[in-house]
N, C-alpha and C positions, 0 to 999 in steps of 0.2 A: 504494500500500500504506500502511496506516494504522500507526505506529507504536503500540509499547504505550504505558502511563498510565510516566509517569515517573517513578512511585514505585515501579513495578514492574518492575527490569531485567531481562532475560534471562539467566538460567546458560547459560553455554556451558561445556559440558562438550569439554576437548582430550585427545586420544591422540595419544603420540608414536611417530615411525617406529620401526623393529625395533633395540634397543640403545640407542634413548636415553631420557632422562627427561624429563617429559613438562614436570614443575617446570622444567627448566633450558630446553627448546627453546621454549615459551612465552611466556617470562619477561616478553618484550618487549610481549605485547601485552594485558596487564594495564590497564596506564596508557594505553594509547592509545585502548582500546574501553570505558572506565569515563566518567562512569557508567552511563551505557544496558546495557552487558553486562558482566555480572561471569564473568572468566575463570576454571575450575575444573580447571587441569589433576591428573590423575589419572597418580600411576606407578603401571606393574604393578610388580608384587612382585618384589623384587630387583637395581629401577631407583631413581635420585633419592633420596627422602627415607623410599624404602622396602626400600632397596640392603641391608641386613639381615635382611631377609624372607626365606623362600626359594622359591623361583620355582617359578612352578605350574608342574605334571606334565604338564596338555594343556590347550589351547586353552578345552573348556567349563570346567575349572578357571579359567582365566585371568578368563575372564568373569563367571563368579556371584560370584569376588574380588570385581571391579569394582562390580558389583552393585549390591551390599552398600553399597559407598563411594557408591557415587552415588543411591540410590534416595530420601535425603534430600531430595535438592533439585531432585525430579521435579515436588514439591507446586506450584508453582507452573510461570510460564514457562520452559522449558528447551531447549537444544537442543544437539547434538551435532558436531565438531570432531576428523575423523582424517587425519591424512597418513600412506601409504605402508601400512605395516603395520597404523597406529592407524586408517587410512581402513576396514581391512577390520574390527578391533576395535570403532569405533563403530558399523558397524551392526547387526553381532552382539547388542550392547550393548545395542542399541535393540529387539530382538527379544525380546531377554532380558527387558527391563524392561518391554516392554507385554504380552506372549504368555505371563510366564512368572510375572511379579508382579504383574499386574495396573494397573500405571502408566499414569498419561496418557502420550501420544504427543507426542515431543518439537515443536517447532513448526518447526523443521529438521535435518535432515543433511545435512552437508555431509562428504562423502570424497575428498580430493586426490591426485594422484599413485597414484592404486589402480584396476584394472581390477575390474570387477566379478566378484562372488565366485561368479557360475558359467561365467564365462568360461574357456577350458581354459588350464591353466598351462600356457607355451611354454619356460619357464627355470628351471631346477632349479638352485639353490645350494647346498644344503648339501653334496652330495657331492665338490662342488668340492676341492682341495686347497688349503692354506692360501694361497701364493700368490697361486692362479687366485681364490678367495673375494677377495681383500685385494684386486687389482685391477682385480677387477671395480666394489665398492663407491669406489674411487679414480676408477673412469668414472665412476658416475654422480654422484660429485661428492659423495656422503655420508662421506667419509672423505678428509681432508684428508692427502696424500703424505706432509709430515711430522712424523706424527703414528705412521702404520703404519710406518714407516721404523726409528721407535724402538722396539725391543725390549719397554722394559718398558711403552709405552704401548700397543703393539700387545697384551700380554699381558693388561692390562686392557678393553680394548675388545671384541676378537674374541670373548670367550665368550657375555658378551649380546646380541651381533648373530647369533652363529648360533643362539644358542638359540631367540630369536624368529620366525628365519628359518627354522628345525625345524617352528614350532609354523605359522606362516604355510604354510608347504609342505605340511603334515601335514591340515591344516581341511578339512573335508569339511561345506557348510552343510547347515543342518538343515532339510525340507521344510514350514518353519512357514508360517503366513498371512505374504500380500505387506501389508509398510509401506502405513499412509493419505499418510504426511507428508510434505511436500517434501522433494526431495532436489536438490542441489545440488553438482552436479562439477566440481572445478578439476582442471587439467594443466596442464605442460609443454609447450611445444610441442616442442622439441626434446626428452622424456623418452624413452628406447628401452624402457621398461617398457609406458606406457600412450599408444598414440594418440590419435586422434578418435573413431576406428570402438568401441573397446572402452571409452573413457569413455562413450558413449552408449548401451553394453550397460547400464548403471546403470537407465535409463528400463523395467527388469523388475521392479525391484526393490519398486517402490512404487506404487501406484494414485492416488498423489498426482502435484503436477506435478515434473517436473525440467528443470533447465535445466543445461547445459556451457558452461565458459567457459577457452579457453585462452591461457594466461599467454608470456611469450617466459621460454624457457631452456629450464632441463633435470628432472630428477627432483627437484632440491630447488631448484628454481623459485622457491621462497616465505620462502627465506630475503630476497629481497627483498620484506617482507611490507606495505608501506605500500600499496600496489595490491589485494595480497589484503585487509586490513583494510576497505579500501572496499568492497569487494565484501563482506562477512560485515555489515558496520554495513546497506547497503542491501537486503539478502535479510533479514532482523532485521525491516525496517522504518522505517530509522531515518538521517536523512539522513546523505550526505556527508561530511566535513570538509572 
């Protein structure tokens, strides 16, 4: 694979999983993937640096927001970066922006930790009871014991993870034309959300190539992200470290 002119990096556009910010869960790989790919993450409204906002009504809300923010930096090379929740938001995203605006097609997506979004849901959370909610996300390792433990952090935490997890449960995709672009699935191996079988449902999604690749751990797998960074620099185009 031939990398681009290196005058011209790639936006990588990141979505973060359901409740966090996309600015803060990022942050890290900024500096590590510059200057070949210039990292853009995007919070929905209500999160991060946009936590005064107020949070969209329903999922197409959520996305034409997004839009908006990103439709700038389609002009050129782009490409798209979602875990968990945000894995189901950027393809949306990417729908939205070539089907709906008219945009170039980004030159990948990549969706982590996310079964594909017509795959039937087997896990209903929001109905959950606080509780059952709070340790379930303490499984799968997105919610650190003591953190939910304490009262007043738990009271800031819980309402933007279930609202996301509202609007995730609630998506119903839209029967637009299937993606040209490559897509590209990372997992968990140990994740209890998304297997083998259901990261390879993705390969519907796009008439482009895809390729799966599973990481050792669990749903948030990519907190240890130097392995994954190799892998995004290389699908890019763009050697190694």
């Amino acid at each position: 694979m031939t990398a681009p002119p290196a005058c011209a990096p790639i936006t990588l556009v990141c979505l973060a999983p359901a409740g966090a910010a996309a600015t803060t869960f990022y942050q890290p790989w900024a500096r590590e993937l510059a200057p070949d790919v210039v990292v853009l993450p995007v919070d929905v409204k209500g999160r991060g640096i946009r936590r005064r906002d107020e949070e969209p009504s329903d999922f197409t809300a959520l996305v034409a927001d997004l839009a908006a923010l990103v439709r700038p930096h389609t002009s050129g090379a782009w490409a798209l970066f979602g875990h968990s929740f945000g894995g189901l938001v950027a393809y949306e995203l990417a729908r939205h922006l070539i089907h709906e605006l008219g945009c170039p097609a980004p030159v990948r997506l990549f969706v982590s930790g996310r079964q594909a979004p017509h795959a039937p849901v087997t896990t209903r959370l929001r109905h959950l009871d606080e509780d059952a909610f709070v340790d379930t996300f303490v499984a799968l390792g997105g919610l650190p014991e003591r953190f939910v433990r304490h009262r007043g952090i738990r009271r800031m935490i819980l309402p933007p993870l279930l609202a996301d997890i509202t609007l995730d449960e609630m998506h119903v995709p839209a029967p637009l034309p299937r993606l040209k672009c490559p897509v590209t699935v990372l997992a968990g191996r140990d994740d209890p959300l998304v297997d083998a079988d259901s990261a390879h449902e993705w390969r519907h999604v796009t008439d482009g190539q895809t390729s799966t690749h599973i990481f050792a751990g669990g749903h948030f797998y990519l907190e240890d992200h130097t392995t994954v960074l190799s892998l995004v620099r290389s699908q890019l185009g763009y050697p190694a470290r």
